[in-house]
C-alpha positions as CSV (number, residue, x, y, z in Angstrom):
1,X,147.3,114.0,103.2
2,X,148.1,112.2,100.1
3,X,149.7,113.3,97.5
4,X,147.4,114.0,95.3
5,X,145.7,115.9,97.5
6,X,148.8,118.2,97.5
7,X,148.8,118.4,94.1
8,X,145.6,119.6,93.4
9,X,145.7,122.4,96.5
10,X,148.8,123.1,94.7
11,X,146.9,123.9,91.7
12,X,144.2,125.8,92.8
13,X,146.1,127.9,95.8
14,X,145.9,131.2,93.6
15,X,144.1,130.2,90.8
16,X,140.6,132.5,90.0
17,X,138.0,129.6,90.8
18,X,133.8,128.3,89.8
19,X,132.6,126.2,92.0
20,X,130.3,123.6,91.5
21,X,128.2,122.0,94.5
22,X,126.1,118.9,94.9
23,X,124.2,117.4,98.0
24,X,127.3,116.2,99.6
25,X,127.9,119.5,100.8
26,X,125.3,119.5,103.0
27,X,125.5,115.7,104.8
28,X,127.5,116.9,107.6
29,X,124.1,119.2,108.3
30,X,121.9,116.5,108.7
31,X,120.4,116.6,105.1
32,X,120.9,112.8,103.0
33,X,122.6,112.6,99.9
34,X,121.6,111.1,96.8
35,X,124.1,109.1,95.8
36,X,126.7,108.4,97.9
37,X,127.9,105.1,99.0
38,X,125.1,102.6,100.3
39,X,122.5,104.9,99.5
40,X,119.5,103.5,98.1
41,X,117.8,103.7,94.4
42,X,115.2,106.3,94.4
43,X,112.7,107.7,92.5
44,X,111.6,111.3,92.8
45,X,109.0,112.5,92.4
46,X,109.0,114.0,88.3
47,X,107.2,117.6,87.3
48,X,104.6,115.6,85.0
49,X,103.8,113.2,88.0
50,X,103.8,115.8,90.2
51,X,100.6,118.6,88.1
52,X,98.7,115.1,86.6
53,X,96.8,114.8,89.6
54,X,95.6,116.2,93.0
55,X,96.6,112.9,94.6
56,X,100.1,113.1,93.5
57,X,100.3,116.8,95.0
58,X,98.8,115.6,97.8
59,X,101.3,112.6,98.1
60,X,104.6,115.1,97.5
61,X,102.8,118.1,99.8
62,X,102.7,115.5,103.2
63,X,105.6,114.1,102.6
64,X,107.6,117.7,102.0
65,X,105.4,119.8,104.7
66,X,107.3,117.0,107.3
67,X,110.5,117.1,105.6
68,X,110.7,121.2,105.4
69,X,109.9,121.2,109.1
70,X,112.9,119.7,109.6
71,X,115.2,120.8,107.0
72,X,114.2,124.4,107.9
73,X,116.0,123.6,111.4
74,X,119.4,122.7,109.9
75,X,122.4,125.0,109.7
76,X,125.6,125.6,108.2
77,X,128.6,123.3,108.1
78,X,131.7,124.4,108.1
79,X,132.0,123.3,104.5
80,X,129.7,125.7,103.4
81,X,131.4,128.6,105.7
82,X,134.9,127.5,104.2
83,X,133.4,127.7,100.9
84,X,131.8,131.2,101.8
85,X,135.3,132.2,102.7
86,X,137.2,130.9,99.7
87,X,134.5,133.1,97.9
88,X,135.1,131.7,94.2
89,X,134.3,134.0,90.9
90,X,131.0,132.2,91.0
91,X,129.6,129.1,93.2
92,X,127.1,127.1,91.3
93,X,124.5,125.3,94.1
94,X,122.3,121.8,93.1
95,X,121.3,122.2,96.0
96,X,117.8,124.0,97.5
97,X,118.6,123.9,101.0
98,X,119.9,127.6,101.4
99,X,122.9,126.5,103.5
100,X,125.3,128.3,101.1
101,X,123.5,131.4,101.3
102,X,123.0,131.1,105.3
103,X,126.9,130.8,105.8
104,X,127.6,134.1,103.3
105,X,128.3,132.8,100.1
106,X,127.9,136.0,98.3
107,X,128.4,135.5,94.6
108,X,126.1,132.6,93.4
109,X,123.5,130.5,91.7
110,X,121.1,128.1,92.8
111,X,120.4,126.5,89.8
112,X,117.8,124.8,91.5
113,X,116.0,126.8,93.1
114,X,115.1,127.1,96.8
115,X,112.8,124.9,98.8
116,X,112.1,128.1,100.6
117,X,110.1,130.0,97.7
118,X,106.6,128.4,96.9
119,X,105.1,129.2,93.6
120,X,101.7,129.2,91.9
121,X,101.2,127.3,88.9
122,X,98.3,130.0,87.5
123,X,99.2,133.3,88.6
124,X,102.9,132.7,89.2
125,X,103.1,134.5,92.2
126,X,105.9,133.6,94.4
127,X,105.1,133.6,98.3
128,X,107.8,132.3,101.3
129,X,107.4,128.2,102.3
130,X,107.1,129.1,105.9
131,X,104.2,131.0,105.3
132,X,102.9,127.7,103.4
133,X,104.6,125.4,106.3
134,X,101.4,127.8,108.9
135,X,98.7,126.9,106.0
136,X,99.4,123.6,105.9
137,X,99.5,123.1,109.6
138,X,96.5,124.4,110.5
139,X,95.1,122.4,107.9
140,X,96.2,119.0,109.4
141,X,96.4,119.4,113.2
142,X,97.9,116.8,114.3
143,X,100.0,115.1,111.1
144,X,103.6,116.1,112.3
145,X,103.7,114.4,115.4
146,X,101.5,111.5,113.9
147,X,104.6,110.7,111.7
148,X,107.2,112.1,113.5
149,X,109.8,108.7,113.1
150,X,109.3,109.0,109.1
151,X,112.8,109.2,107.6
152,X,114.0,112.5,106.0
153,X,115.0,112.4,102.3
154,X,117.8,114.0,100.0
155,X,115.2,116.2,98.2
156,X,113.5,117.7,101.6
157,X,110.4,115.3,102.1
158,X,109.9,112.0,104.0
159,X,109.3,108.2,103.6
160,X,105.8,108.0,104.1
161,X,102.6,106.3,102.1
162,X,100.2,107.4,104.7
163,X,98.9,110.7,102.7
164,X,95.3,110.0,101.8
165,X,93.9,112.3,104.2
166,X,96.8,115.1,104.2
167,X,94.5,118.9,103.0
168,X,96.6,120.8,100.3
169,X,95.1,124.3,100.3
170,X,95.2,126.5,97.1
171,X,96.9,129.7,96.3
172,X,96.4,132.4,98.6
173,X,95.4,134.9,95.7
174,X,93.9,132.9,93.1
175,X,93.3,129.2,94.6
176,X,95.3,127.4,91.8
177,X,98.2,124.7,92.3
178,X,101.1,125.1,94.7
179,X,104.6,123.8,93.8
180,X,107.8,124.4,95.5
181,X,109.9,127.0,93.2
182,X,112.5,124.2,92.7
183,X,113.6,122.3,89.5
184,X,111.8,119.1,89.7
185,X,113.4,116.4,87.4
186,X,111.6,116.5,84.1
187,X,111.4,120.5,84.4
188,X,114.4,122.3,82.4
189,X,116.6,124.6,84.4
190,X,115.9,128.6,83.8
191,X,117.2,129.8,80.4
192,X,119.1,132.3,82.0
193,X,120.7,130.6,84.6
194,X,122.5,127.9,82.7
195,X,124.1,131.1,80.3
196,X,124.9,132.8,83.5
197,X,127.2,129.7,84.6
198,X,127.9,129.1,81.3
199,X,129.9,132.7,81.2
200,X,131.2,132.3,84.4
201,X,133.1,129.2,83.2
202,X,134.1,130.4,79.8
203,X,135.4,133.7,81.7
204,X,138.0,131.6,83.9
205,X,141.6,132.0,81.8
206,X,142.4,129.0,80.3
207,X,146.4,129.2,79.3
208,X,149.1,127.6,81.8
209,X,150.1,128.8,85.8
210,X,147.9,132.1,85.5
211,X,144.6,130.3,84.1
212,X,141.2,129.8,86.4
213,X,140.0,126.4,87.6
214,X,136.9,124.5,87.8
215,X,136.2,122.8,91.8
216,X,133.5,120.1,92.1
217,X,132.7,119.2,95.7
218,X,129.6,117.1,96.8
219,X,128.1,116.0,93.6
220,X,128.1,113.0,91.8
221,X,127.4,114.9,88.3
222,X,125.2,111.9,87.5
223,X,122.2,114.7,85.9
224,X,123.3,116.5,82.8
225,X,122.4,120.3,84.7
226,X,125.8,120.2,86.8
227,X,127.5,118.0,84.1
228,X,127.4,120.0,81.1
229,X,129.8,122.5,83.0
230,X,132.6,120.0,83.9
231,X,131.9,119.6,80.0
232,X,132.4,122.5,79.1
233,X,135.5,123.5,81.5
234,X,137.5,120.5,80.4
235,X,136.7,121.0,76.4
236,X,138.1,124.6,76.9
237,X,141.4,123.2,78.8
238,X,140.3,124.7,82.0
239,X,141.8,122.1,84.7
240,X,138.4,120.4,86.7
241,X,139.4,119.2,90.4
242,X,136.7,117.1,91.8
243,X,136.0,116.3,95.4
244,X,133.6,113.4,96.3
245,X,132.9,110.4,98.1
246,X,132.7,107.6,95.3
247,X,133.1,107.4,91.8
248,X,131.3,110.4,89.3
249,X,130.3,110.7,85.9
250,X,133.3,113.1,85.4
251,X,136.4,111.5,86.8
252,X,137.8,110.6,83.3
253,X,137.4,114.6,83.0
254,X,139.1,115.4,86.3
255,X,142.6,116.9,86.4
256,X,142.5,115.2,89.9
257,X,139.6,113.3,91.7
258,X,140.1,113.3,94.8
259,X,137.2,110.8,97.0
260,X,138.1,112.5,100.3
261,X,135.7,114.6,102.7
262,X,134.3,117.9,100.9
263,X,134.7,119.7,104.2
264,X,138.1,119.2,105.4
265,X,139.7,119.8,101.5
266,X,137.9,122.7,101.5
267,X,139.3,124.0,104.4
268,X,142.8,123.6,104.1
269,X,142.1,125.1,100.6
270,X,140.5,127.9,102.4
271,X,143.7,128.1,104.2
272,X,145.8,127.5,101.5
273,X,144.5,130.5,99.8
274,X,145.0,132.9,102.7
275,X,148.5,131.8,103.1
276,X,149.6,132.3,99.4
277,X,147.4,135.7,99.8
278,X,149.4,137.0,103.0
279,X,152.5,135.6,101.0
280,X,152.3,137.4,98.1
281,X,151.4,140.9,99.8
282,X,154.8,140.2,102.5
């Protein structure tokens, strides 16, 4: 352990904690990260590409009905069930996965979304994916094993161009557009989610041994929707610790960056925590 790892458990071994995750927390599951090192450019699919045309939802609904059969399969590492013990003030998720809610993280927002809620562009209605994941099935018999080497993607979908033929139903209730109740880029996060972790970090104490901290793990902080709260932590003196493979958009924020593996800090700062707990009640 270096020694800057020491440091930083030092500092946050009692401290009232936010947490701030990005897709690195969910590698060791199986699921790609964005950015880390040697990953390639890529270019998501945006929320005006994605209602312009039937073809483009037909494009993003082949390539995500393969991906979400797959992704659905994958559980919990144990950086998300050291995380889930640490159990911070508030955990803040990128991610849509659901992996931090399957290992018992209890207080948290998916700022997000969840690739696991579908929603209807007219009526709003909000139904589950794996009732979608049926529809979509036994509309294209066949598809999944027809393009079962295609390579699984950060965002939940595949590489594949072969969607031409690939049958989208409607809503269920009123036959308009289906889109996965996630943030796609070009869509604004919820109103009231960003305020929610906005008070969360504002509510850490600020002032010397006694104050709160702010823990990135997994996340690049390259989009503005996790970076505005490392932002905002360091602006109010809160100390930031940041924990990710390769350089972020926040490191000359960081009280320590640390580019070590998200799963094995956070669980000697699980441990950490317990022993200053048992200490302190001895």
């Amino acid at each position: 352990m270096t020694l800057a790892q020491r440091h930083a458990l030092d500092l946050l071994a009692d401290r009232p904690l936010v947490v701030l995750g990005g897709a690195g927390m969910s590698t060791d599951s199986g699921i790609p990260d964005y950015r880390g090192p040697g990953r390639p450019a890529r270019a998501p699919m945006t929320y005006q590409e994605f209602v312009a045309t039937p073809q483009a939802q037909q494009r993003y609904w082949a390539r995500s009905h393969l991906g979400w059969g797959r992704m659905r399969h994958a559980d919990p590492n144990a950086g998300h069930r050291a995380l889930a013990a640490l159990d911070p003030e508030l955990l803040i998720t990128q991610n849509v996965d659901g992996l931090h809610e399957a290992a018992g993280s209890r207080r948290l927002i998916a700022l997000h979304g969840r690739i696991a809620d579908v929603v209807c562009l007219g009526c709003r209605e909000v139904t589950s994916r794996a009732a979608l994941h049926d529809r979509l099935e036994a509309a294209n018999p066949g598809f999944a094993d027809t393009h079962a080497a295609a390579a699984l993607r950060p965002d939940g979908d595949v590489e594949l161009d072969d969607t031409a033929a690939f049958v989208v139903p409607g809503c269920a209730a009123c036959g308009g557009v289906l889109k996965p109740d996630v943030v796609f880029f070009g869509e604004n996060v919820p109103k009231d989610r960003v305020e929610r972790c906005y008070a969360a970090v504002d509510a850490l104490p600020h002032a010397g041994e006694g104050g709160g901290a702010l823990l990135v793990v997994g996340s690049s902080l390259t989009v503005m929707s996790g970076f505005r709260f490392v932002r905002r932590a360091a602006k109010a003196g809160t100390p930031v610790v940041i924990v990710n493979r390769g350089t972020t958009r926040g490191d000359d924020l960081a009280t320590y960056k640390l580019d070590v593996g998200v799963a094995d800090f956070l669980g000697a700062l699980a441990a950490r925590r317990m022993d200053t707990r048992i200490s302190g009640v001895s």
